[in-house]
PQR file of N, CA, C, O and H, with PARSE charges and radii, in Angstrom:
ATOM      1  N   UNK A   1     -99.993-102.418  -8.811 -0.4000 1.5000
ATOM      2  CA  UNK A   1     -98.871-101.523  -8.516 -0.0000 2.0000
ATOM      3  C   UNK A   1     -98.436-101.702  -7.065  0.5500 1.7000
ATOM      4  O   UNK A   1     -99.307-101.463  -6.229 -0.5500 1.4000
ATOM      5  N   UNK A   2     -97.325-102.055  -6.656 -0.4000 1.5000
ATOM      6  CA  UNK A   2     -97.221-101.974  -5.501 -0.0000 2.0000
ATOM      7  C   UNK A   2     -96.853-100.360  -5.086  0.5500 1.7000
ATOM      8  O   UNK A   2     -97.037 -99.324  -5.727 -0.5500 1.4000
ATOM      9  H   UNK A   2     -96.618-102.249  -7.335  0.4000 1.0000
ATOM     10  N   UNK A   3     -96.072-100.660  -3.330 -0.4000 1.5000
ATOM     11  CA  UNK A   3     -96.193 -99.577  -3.128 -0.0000 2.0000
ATOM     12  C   UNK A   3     -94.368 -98.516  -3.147  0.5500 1.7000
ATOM     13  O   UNK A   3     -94.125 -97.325  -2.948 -0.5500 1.4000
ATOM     14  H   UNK A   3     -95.922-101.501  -2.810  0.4000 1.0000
ATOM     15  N   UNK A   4     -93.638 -99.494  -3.424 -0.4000 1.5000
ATOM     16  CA  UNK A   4     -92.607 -98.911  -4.387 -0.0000 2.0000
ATOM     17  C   UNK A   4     -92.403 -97.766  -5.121  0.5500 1.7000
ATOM     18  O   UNK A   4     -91.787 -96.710  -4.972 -0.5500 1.4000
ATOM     19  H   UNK A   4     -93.835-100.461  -3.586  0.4000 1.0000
ATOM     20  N   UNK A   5     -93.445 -98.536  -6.373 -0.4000 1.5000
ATOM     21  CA  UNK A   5     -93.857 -97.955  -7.382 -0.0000 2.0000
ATOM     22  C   UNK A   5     -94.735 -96.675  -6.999  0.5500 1.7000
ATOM     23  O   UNK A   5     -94.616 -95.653  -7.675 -0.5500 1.4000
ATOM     24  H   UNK A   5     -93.945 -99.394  -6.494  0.4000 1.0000
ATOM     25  N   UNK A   6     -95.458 -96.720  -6.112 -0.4000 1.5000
ATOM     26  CA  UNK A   6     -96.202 -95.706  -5.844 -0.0000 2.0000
ATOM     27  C   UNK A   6     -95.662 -94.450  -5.454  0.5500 1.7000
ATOM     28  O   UNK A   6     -95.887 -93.381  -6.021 -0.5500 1.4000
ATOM     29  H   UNK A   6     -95.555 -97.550  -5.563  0.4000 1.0000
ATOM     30  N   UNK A   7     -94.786 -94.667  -4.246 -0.4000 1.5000
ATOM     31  CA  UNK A   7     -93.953 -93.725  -3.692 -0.0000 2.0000
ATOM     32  C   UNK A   7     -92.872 -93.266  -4.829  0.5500 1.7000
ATOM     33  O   UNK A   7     -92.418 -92.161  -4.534 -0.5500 1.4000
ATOM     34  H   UNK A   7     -94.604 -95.536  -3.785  0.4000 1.0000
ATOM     35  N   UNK A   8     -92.444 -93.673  -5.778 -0.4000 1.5000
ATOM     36  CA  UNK A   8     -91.748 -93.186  -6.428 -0.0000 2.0000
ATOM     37  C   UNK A   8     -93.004 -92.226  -7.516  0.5500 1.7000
ATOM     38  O   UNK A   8     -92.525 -91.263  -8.115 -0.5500 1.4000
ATOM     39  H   UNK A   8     -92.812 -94.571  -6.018  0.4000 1.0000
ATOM     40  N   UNK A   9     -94.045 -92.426  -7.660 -0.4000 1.5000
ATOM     41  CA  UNK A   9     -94.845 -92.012  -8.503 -0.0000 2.0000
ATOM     42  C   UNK A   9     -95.570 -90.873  -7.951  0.5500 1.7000
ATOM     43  O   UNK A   9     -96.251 -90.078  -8.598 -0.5500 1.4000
ATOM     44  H   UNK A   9     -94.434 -93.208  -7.174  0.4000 1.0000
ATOM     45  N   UNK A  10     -95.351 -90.869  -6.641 -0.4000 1.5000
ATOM     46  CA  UNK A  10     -95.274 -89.701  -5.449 -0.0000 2.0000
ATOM     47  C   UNK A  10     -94.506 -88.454  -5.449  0.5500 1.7000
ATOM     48  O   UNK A  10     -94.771 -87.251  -5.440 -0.5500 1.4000
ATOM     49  H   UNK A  10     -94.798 -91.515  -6.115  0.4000 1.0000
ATOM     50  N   UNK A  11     -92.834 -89.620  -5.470 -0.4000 1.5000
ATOM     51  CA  UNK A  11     -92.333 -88.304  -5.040 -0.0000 2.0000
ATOM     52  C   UNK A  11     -91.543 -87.262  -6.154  0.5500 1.7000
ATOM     53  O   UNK A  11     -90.896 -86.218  -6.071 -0.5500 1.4000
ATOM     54  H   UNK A  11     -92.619 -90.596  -5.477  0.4000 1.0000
ATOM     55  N   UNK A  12     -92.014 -88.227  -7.295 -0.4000 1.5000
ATOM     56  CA  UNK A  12     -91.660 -87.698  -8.866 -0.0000 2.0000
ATOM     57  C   UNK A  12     -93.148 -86.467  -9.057  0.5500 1.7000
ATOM     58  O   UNK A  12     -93.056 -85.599  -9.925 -0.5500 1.4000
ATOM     59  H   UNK A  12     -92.540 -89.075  -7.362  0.4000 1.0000
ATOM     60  N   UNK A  13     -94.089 -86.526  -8.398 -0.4000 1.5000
ATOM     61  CA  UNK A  13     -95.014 -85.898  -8.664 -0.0000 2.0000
ATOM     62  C   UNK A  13     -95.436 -84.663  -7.958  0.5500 1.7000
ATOM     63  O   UNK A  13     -96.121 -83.700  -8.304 -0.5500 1.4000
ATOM     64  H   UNK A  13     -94.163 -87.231  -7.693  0.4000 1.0000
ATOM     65  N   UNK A  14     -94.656 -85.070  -6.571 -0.4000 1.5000
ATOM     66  CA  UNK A  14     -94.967 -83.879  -5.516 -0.0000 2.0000
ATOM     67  C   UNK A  14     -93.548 -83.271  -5.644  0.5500 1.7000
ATOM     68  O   UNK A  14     -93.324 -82.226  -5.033 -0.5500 1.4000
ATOM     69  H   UNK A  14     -94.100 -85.853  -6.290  0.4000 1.0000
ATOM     70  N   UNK A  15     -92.343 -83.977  -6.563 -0.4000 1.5000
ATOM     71  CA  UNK A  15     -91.128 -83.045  -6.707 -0.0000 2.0000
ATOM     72  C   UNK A  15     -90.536 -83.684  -4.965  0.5500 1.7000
ATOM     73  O   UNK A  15     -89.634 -82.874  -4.750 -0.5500 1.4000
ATOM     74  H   UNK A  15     -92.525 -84.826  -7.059  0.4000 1.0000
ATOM     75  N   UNK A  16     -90.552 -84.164  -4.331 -0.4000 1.5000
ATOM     76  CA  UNK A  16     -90.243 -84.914  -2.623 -0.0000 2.0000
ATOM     77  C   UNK A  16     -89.542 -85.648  -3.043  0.5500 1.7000
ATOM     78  O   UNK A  16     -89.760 -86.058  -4.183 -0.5500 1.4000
ATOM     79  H   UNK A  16     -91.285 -84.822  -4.506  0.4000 1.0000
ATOM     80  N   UNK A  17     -88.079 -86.265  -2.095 -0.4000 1.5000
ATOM     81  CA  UNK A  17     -87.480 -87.046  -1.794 -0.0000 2.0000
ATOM     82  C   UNK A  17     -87.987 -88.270  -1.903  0.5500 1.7000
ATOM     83  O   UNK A  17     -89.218 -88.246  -1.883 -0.5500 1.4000
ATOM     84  H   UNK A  17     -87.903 -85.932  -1.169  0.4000 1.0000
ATOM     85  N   UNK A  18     -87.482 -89.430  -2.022 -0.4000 1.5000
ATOM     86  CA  UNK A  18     -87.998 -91.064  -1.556 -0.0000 2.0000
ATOM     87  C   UNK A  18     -88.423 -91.166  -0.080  0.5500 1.7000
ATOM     88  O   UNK A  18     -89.297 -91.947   0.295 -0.5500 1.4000
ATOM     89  H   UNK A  18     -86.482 -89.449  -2.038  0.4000 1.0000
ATOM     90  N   UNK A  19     -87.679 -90.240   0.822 -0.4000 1.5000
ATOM     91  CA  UNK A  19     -88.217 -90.736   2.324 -0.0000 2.0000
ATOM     92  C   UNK A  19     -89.551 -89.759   2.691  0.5500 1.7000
ATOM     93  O   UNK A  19     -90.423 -89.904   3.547 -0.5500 1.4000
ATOM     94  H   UNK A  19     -86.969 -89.605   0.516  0.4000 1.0000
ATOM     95  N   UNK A  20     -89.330 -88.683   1.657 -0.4000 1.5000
ATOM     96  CA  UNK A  20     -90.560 -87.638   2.424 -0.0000 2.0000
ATOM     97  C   UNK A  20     -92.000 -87.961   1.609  0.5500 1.7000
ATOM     98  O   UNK A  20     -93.097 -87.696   2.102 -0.5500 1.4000
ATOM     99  H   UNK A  20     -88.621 -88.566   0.962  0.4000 1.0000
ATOM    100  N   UNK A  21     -91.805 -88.638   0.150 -0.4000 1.5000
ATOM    101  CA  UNK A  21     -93.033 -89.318  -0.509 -0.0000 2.0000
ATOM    102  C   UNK A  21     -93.307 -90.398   0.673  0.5500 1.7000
ATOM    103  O   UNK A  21     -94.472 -90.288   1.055 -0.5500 1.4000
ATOM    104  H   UNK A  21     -90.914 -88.854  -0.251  0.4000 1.0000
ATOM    105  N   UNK A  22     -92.462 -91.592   1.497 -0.4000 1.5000
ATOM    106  CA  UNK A  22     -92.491 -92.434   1.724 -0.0000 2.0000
ATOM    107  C   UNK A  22     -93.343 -92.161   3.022  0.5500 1.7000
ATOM    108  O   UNK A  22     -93.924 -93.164   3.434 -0.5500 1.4000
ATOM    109  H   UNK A  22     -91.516 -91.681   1.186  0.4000 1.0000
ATOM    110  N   UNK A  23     -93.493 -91.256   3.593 -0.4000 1.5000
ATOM    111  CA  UNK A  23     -93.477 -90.413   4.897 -0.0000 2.0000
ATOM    112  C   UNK A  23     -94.870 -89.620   4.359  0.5500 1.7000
ATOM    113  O   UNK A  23     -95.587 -89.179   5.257 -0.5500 1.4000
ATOM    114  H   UNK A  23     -93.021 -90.440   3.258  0.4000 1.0000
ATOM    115  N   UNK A  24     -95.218 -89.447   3.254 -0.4000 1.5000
ATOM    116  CA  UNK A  24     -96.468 -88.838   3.002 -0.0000 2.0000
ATOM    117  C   UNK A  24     -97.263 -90.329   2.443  0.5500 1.7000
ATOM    118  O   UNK A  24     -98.488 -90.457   2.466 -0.5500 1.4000
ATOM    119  H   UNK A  24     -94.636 -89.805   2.525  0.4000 1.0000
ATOM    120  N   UNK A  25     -96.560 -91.118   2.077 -0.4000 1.5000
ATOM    121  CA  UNK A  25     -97.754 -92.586   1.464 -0.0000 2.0000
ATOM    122  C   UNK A  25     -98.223 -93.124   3.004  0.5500 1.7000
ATOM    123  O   UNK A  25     -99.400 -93.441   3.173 -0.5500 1.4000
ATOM    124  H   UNK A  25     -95.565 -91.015   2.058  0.4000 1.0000
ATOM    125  N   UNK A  26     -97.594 -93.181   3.722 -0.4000 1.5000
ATOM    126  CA  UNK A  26     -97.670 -93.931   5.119 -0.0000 2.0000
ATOM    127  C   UNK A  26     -98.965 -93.265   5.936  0.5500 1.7000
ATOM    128  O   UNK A  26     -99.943 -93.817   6.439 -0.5500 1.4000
ATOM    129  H   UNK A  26     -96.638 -92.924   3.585  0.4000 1.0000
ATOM    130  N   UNK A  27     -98.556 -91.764   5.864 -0.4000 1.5000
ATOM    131  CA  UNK A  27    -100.114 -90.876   5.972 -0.0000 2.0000
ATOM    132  C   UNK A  27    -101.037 -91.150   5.631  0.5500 1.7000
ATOM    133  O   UNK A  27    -102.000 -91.382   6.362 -0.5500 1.4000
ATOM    134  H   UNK A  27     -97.762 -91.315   5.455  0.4000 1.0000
ATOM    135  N   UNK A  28    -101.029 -91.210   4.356 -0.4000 1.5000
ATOM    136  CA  UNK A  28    -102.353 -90.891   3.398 -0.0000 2.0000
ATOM    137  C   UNK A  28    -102.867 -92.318   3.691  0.5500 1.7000
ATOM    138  O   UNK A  28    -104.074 -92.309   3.930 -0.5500 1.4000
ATOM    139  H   UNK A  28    -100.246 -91.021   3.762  0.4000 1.0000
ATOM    140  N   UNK A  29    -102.163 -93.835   3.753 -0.4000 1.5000
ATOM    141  CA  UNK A  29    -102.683 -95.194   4.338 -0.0000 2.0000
ATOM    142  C   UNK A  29    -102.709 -95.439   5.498  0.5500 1.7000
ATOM    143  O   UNK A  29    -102.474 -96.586   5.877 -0.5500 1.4000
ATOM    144  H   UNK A  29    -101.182 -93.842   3.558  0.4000 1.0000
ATOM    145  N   UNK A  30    -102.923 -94.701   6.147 -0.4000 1.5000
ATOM    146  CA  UNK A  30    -102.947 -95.126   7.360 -0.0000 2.0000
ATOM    147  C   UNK A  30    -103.961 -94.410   8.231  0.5500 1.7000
ATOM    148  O   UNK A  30    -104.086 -94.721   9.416 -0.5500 1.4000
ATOM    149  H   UNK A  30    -103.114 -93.769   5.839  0.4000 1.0000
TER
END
C-alpha cells in the first residue's frame, strides 16, 4: 500500500480532509 492510499484510508476514517490526514500520516511517521 503506498502512502496515497493510506492517507486517503486516513482521512476517510478519521472523517479529515486530504491535507489534515496528510498532516496526521507525516506525524504518526515520523
Amino acid at each position: 500500500m503506498n502512502k496515497k492510499q493510506l492517507v486517503v484510508k486516513i482521512s476517510g476514517a478519521l472523517n479529515l480532509s486530504k491535507a489534515d490526514a496528510e498532516r496526521t500520516f507525516d506525524t504518526i511517521t515520523n
